[in-house]
C-alpha positions as a Markdown table, in Angstrom:
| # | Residue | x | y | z |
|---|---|---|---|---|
| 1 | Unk | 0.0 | 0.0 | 0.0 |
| 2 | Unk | 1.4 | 3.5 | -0.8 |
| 3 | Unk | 2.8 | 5.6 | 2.0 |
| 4 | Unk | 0.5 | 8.2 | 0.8 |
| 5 | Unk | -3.0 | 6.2 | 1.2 |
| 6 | Unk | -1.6 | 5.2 | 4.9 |
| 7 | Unk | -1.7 | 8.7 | 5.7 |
| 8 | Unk | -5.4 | 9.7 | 4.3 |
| 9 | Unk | -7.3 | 11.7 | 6.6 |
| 10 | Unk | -10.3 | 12.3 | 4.5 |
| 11 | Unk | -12.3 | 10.4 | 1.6 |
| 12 | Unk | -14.6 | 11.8 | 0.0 |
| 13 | Unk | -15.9 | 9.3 | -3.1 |
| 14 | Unk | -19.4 | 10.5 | -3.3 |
| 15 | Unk | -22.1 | 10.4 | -6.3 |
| 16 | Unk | -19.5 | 8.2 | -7.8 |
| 17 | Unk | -22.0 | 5.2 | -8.1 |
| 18 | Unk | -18.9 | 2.8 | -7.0 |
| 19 | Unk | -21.6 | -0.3 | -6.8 |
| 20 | Unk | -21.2 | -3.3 | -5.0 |
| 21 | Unk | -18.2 | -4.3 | -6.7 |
| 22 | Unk | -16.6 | -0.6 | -6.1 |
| 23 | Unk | -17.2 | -1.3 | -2.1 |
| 24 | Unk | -15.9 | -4.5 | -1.9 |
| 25 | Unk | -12.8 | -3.4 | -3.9 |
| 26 | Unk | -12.4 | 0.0 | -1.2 |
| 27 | Unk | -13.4 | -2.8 | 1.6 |
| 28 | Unk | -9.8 | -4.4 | 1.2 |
| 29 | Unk | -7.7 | -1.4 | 1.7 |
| 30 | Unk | -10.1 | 1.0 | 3.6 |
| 31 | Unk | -9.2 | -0.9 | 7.2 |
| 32 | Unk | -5.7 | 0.0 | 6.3 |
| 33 | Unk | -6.6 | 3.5 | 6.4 |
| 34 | Unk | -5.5 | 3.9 | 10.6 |
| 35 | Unk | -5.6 | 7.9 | 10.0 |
| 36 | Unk | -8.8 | 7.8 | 8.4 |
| 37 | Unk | -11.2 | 10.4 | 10.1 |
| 38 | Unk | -13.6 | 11.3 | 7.6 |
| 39 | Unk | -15.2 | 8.8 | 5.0 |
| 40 | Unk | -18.0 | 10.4 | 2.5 |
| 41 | Unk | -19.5 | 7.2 | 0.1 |
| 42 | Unk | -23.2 | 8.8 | -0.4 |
| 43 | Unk | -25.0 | 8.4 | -3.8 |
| 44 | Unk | -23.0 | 5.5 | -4.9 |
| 45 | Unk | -25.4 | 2.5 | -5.1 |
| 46 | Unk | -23.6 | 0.4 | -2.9 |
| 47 | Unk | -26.7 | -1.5 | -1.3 |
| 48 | Unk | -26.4 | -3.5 | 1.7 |
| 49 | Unk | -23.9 | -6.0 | 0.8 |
| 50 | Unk | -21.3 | -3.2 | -0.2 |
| 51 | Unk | -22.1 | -1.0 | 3.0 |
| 52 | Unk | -21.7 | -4.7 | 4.8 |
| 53 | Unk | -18.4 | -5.4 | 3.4 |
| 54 | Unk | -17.1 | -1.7 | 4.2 |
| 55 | Unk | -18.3 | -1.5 | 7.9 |
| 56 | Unk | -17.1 | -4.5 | 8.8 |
| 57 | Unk | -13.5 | -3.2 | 7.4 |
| 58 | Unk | -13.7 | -0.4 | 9.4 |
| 59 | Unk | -15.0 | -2.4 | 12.3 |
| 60 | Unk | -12.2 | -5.2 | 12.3 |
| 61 | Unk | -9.4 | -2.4 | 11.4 |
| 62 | Unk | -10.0 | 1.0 | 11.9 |
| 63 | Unk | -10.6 | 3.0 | 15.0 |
| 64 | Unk | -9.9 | 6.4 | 14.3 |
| 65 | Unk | -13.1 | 7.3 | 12.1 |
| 66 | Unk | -15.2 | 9.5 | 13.3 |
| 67 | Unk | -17.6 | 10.9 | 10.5 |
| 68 | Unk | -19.4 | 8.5 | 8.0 |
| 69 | Unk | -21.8 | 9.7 | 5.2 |
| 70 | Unk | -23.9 | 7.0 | 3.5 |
| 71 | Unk | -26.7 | 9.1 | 2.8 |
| 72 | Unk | -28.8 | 8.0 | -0.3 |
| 73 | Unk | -27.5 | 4.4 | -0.6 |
């Protein structure tokens, strides 16, 4: 993983329509993501499966978020 994405403090990927596919994809590196406060995935169609597979990433991994916008999923 880039030194850069290990320092990301804010990700905003919003009325992208990432999918299903797009979530489980930012799934495997999101938990890797310790600096991670702020995490914007609203209007991207990523259903219940996809918000599954992120929030247990983030649940298993990451501690550090504080803010998460999935508004209009």
């Amino acid at each position: 993983m880039s030194k850069h994405f290990e320092k990301l403090q804010v990700l905003s990927i919003n009325h992208n329509k990432i999918g299903i596919q797009g979530a489980r994809c930012l799934g495997e590196y999101i938990g890797q993501c310790k600096s991670l406060v702020t995490l914007d995935l609203s209007h991207d169609e990523i259903g219940d499966l996809g918000m599954y597979e992120i929030i247990t990433q983030l649940d298993n991994y990451n501690t550090n978020l504080e803010e998460l916008n999935i508004g209009g999923n």
